[in-house]
N, C-alpha and C positions, 0 to 999 in steps of 0.2 A: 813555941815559946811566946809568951804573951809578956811583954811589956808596958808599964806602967808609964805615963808621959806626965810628968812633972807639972804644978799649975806655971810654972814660967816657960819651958820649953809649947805647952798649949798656948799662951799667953804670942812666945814669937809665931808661933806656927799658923796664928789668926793673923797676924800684922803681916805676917810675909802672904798669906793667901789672898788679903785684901791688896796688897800691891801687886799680885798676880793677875786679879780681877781688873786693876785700871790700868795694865798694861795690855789687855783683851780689847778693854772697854776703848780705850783710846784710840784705836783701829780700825772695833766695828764699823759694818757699814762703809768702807773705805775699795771703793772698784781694783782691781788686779793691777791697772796703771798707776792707779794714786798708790797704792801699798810699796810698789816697786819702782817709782820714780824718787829721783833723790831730791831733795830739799834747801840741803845748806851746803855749803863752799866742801865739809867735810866728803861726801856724799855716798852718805850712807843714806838706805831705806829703812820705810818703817817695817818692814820685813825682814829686812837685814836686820835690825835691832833686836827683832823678835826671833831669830835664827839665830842672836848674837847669846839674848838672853837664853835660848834652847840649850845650846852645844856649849857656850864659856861661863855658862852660871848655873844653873839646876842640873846639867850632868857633870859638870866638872868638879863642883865643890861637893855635891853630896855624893852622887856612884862613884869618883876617884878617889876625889881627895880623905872623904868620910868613911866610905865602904870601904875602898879602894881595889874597886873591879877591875882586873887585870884586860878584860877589853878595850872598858872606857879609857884606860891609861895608856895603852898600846894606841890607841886612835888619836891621842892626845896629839901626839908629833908629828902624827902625820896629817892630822886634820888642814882641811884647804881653808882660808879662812871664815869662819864663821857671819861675817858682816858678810858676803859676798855669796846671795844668791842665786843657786842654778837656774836661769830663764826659765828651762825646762819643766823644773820642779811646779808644782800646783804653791799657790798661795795658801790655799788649806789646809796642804800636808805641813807646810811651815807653820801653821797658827794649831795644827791637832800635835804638830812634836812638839810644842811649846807644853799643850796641855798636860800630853803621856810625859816629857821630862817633869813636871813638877807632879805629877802622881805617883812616879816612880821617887823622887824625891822623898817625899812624904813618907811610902815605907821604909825608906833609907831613916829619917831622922826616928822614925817609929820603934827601928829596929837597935835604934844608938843611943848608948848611954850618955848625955850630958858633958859627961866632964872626962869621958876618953880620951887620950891619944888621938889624933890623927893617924889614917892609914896609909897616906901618901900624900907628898908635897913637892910640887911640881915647880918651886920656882929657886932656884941657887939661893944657896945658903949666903946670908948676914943681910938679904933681904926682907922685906917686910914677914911677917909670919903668924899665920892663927894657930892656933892650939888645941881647940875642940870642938866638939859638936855647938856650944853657945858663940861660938867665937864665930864659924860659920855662916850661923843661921842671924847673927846682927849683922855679916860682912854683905852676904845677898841681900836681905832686907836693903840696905843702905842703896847698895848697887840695881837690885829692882826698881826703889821708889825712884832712884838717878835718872834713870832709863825710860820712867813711866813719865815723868817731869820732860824730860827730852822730845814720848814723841806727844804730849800734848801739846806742845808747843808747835811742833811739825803738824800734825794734824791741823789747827788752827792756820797753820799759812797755807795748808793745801786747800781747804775748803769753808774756812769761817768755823768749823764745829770746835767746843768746848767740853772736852766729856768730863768733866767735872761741875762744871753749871748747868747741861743738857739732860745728867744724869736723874 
């Protein structure tokens, strides 16, 4: 089945891809120590952030919450947390599930109608709440650029780089 992608849903799906890119971008070039050393008082990595945005943002809001894949929903509660990087794990399997989540993403919103129902929603009721596929795709936008703003700022106290001036 071939679906037709609206010029507004095209329209978010360029702005969310470009905060996808300066969340890449802000990283590149960043040694396995600097990526996984923390920063601020909070202390998370910039790795962590990028495993944050993997697993609590591009799988949870589109494969769960939109699709609602009964894996991804099942992993949900048991997930260890997402800020919190296996040592073990490679830096680059962190920064390639970052990529495969938002391309997997991407068939998710390809495959959704706009103004659908949500298929599952994961947070108790009278809580904050979205409603559809546009509702989604502004909440991550919002929460990508959040995140990409976060780790420019991190990256600048790790090593002087600007990846928005440098770019």
């Amino acid at each position: 089945m071939t679906v037709v992608v609206d010029a507004e849903i095209a329209a978010l799906m360029r702005c969310l891809q470009g905060e996808r890119e300066h969340v890449l971008g802000a990283v590149e070039g960043l040694s396995d120590e600097a990526l996984r050393r923390p920063v601020l008082p909070s202390g998370w990595s910039c790795l962590g952030m990028v495993q944050h945005l993997a697993l609590s943002v591009e799988r949870l809001y589109f494969r769960a919450v939109v699709a609602g894949d009964p894996e991804v929903i099942e992993q949900v509660g048991s997930q260890a947390s997402a800020w919190q990087v296996d040592p073990a794990l490679p830096a680059a399997d962190v920064l390639d599930s970052y990529s495969l989540e938002a391309s997997l993403a991407d068939a998710v919103i390809a495959a959704s109608s706009p103004d659908a129902d949500l298929a599952w929603w994961p947070f108790p009721e009278g809580e904050w709440r979205l409603h559809n596929l546009r509702d989604v795709l502004l909440h991550v936008i919002t929460e990508t650029a959040c995140h990409a703003g976060h780790l420019d700022a991190v990256r600048e106290l790790i090593d002087g780089q600007q990846w928005l001036v440098n770019t």
